[in-house]
C-alpha positions as CSV (number, residue, x, y, z in Angstrom):
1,X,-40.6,39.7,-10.3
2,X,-42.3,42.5,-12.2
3,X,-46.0,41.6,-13.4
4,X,-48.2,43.8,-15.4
5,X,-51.4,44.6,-13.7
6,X,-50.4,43.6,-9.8
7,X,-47.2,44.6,-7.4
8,X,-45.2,41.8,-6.7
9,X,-45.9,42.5,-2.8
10,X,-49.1,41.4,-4.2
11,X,-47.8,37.9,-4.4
12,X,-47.0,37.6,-0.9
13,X,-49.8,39.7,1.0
14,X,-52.4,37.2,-0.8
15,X,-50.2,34.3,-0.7
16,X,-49.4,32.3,-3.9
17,X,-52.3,30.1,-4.3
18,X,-54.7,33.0,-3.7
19,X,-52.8,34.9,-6.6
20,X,-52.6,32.0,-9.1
21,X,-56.3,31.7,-8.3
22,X,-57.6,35.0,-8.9
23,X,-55.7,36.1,-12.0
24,X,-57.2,32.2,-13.2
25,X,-60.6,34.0,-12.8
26,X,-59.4,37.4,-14.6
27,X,-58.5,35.4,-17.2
28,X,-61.5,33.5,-17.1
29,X,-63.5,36.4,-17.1
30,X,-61.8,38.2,-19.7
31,X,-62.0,35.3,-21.9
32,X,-66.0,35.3,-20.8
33,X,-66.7,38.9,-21.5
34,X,-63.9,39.4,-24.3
35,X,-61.8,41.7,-22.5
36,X,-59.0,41.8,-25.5
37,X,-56.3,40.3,-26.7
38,X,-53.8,42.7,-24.8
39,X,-55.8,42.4,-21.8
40,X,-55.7,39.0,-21.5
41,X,-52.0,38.9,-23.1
42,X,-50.6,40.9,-19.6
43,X,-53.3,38.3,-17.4
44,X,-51.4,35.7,-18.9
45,X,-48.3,37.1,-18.3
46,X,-48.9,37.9,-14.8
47,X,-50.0,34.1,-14.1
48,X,-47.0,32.6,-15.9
49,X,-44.3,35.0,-14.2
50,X,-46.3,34.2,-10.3
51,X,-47.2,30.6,-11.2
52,X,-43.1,29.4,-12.3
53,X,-41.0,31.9,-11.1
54,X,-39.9,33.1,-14.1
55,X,-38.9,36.5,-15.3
56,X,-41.6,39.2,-17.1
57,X,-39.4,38.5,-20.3
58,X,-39.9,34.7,-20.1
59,X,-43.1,35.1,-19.6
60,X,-44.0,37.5,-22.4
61,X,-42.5,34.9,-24.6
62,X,-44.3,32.2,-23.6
63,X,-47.9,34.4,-23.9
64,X,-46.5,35.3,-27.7
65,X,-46.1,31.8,-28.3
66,X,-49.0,30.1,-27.1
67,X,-52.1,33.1,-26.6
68,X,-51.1,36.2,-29.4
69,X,-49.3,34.0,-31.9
70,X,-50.3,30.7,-30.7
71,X,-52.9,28.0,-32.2
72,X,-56.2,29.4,-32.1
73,X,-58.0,27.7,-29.4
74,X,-61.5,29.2,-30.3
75,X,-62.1,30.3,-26.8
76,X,-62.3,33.8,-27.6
77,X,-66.0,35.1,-27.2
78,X,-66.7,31.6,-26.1
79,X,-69.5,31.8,-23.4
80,X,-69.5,27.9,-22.5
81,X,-67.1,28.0,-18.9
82,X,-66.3,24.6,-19.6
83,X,-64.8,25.1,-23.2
84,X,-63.1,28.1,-21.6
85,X,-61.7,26.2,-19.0
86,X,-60.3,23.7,-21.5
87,X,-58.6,26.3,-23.7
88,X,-57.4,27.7,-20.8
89,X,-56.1,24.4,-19.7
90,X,-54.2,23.9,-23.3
91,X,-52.8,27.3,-22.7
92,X,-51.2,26.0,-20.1
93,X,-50.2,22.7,-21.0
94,X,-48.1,23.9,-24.0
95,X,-45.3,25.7,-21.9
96,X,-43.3,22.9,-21.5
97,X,-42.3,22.6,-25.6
98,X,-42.3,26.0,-25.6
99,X,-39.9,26.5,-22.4
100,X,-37.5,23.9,-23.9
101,X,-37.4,25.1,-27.5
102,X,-36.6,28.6,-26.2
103,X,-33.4,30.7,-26.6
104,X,-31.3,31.8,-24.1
105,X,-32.2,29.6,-21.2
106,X,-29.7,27.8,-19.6
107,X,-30.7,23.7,-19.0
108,X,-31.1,24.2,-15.2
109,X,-33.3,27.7,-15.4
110,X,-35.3,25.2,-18.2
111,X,-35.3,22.7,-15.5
112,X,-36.7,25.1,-12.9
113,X,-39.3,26.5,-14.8
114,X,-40.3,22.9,-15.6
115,X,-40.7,22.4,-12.2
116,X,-42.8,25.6,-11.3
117,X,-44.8,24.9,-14.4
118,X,-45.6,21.4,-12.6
119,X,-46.2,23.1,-9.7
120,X,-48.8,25.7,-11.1
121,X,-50.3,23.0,-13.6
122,X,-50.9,20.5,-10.4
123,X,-52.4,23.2,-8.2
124,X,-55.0,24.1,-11.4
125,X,-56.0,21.1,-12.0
126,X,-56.6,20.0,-8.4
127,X,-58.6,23.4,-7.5
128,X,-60.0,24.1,-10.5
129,X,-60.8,21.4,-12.7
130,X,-62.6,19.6,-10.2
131,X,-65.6,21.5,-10.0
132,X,-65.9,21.1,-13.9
133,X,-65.4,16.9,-14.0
C-alpha cells in the first residue's frame, strides 16, 4: 500500500481505526476550509486505499469517479459540519456501483473490496455519525 500524504508504516504505528479516523477529519477539514480539489483528491485516496485494502490505483479511480468527476455534492466551501458530514457520507456510499462497474477487477478482488468497504463504512457510521444524530 502506497498512499499519498502518509507512509504506510503509518497505518500500523497508529493502528487502523486511528488512521481511518484522522484522514476522516483532514478531509473534513479540507472540505471546511476549502483546502482544494487535489488536496482533498489524495485525502480521499489515502482513506479509500487504508479503509478497503485496495491498491493506490483502485483508489484513484474510485476518487475520479465519485469526488473530481463525480456528482456535485455541494459540500465544497460548505461551512455547515453536518452537510459536510453528509456529503462526505454519499462519497462514501457510492463505491460499491463504482467498485462493481470497474474494469479490470477480478469478481473475488470486487468481492473483497466490498467487504473492506463494509468494514470502513460500518466503523464511520458507528464513530462518527453518532455525534451528528
Amino acid at each position: 500500500m502506497i498512499v499519498y500524504d502518509h507512509d504506510p508504516e503509518d497505518v500500523v504505528a497508529l493502528g487502523w481505526e486511528a488512521f481511518i479516523l484522522q484522514l476522516w477529519e483532514s478531509i473534513f477539514l479540507g472540505y471546511r476550509s476549502w483546502a482544494g480539489l487535489r488536496t482533498l483528491g489524495r485525502r480521499w485516496s489515502d482513506l479509500i486505499e487504508a479503509g478497503l485494502g485496495c491498491s493506490q490505483e483502485v483508489a484513484d479511480t474510485l476518487v475520479r469517479a465519485l469526488v473530481i468527476r463525480g456528482p456535485d455534492r455541494r459540500i465544497e466551501g460548505e461551512t455547515s459540519a453536518p452537510a459536510i458530514v453528509a456529503g462526505m457520507m454519499d462519497v462514501l456510499e457510492g463505491v460499491p456501483l463504482v467498485l462493481t462497474s470497474a474494469q479490470g477487477l477480478s469478481p473475488d478482488a470486487c468481492a473483497t473490496l466490498l467487504a473492506g468497504h463494509t468494514r470502513l463504512l460500518d466503523f464511520i457510521s458507528a464513530q462518527v455519525l453518532e455525534g451528528w444524530e
